[in-house]
C-alpha beads as a LAMMPS data file, in Angstrom:
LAMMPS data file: protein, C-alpha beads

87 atoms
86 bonds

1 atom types
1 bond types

-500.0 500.0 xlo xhi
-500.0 500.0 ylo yhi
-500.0 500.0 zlo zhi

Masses

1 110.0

Atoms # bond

1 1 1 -297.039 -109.411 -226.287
2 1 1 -299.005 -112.631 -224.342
3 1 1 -297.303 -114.643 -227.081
4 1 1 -293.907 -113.714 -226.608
5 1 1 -294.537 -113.740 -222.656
6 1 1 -295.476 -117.411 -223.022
7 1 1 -292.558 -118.390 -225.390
8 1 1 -289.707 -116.686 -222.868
9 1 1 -291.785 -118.804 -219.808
10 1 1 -291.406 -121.757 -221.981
11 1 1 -287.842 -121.270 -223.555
12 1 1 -286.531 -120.250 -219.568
13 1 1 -288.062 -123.607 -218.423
14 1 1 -286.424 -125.724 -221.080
15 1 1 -282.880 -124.067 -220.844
16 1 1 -283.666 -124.887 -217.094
17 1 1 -283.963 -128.670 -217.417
18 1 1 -281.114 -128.412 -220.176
19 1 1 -278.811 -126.726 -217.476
20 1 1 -279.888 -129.548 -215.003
21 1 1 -279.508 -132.471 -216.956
22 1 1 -275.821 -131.178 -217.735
23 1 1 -274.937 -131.257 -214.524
24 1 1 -276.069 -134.895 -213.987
25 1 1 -273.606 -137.776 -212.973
26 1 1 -275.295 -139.664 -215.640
27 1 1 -274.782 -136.936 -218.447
28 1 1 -271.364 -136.549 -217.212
29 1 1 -270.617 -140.562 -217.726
30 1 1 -272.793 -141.120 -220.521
31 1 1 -269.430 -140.942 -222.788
32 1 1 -267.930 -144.685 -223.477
33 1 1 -264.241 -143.114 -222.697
34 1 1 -265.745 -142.009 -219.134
35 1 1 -266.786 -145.479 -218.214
36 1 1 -263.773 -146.435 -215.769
37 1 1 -263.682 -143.103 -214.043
38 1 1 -267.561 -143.130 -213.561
39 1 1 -267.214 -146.172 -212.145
40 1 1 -264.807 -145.281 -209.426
41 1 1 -266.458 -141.893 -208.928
42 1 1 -269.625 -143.778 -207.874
43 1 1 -267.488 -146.132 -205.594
44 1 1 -265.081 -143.475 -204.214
45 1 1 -265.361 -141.106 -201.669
46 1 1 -266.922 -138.717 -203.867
47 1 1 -269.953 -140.492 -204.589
48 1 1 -271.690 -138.168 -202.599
49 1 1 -271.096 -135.166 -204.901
50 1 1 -271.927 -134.014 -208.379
51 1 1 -268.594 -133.808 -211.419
52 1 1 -269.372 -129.858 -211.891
53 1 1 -268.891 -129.280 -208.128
54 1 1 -265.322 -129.672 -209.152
55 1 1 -264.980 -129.374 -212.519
56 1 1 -267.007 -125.943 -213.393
57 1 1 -266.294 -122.684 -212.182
58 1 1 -268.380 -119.828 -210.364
59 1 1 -270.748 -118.223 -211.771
60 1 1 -271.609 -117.741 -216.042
61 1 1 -267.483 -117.499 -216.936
62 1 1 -266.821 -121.207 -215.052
63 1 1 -269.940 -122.106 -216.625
64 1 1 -269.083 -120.724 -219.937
65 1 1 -265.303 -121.968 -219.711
66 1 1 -266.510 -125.255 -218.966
67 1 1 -268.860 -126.006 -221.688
68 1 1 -265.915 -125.024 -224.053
69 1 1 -263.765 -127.559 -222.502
70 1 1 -266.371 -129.782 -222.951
71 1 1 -267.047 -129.188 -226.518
72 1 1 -263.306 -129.494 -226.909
73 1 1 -262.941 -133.094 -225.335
74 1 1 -266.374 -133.801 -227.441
75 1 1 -264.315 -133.156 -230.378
76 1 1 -260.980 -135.344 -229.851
77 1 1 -263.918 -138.089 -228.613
78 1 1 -265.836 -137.737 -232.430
79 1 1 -261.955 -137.657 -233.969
80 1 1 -260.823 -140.634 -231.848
81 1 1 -258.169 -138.600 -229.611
82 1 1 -258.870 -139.365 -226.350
83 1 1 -256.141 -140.394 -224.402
84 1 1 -256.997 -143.655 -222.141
85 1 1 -256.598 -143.777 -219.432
86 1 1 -257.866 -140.007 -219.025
87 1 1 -255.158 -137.767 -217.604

Bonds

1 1 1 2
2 1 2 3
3 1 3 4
4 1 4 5
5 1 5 6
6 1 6 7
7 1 7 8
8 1 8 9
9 1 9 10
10 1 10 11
11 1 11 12
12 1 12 13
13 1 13 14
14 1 14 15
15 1 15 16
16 1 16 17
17 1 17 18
18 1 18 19
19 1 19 20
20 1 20 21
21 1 21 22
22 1 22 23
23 1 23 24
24 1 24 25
25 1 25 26
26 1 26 27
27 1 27 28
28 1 28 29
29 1 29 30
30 1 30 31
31 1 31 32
32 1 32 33
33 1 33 34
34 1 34 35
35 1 35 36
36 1 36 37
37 1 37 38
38 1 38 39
39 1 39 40
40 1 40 41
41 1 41 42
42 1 42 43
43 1 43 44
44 1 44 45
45 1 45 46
46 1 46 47
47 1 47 48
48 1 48 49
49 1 49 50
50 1 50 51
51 1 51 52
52 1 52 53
53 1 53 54
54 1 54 55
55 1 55 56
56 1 56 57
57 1 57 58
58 1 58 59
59 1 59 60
60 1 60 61
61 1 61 62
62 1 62 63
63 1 63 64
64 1 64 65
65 1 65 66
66 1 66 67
67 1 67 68
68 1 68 69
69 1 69 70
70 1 70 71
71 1 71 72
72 1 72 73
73 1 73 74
74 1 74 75
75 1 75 76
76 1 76 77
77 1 77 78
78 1 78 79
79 1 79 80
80 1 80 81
81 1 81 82
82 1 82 83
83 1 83 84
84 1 84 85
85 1 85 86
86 1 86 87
């Protein structure tokens, strides 16, 4: 019971930092197609702000809907499909 009260501590802290770093300007930019629009974004008028305060939804659904449409653009990225400019 200590064991698996230890593991859940450890596995909520990690999905923690995981959640965190997604949400990072620099995770956001870190793909080479993303390189013009994260340079304006730090530029711009919304430099001030972080992508998912735009671009993910309320609560576990935006969250949930977001990473899809993430996973989705990851795809076309690995396939060489990425329109560029991004629309």
């Amino acid at each position: 019971m200590v064991t698996t009260l230890v593991n859940l501590a450890i596995a909520s802290q990690v999905t923690l930092r995981v959640v965190h770093t997604m949400e990072s300007r620099q995770f956001c930019g870190s793909c080479h197609v993303m390189t013009p629009e994260t340079r304006a974004f730090t530029e711009g008028p919304h430099a001030g702000i972080l992508c998912v305060d735009c671009h993910v939804g309320a609560g576990a659904r935006g969250f949930i809907a977001s990473k899809m449409q993430g996973t989705r653009q990851l795809i076309s990225v690995l396939r060489d499909n990425v329109h560029v400019p991004i629309e």
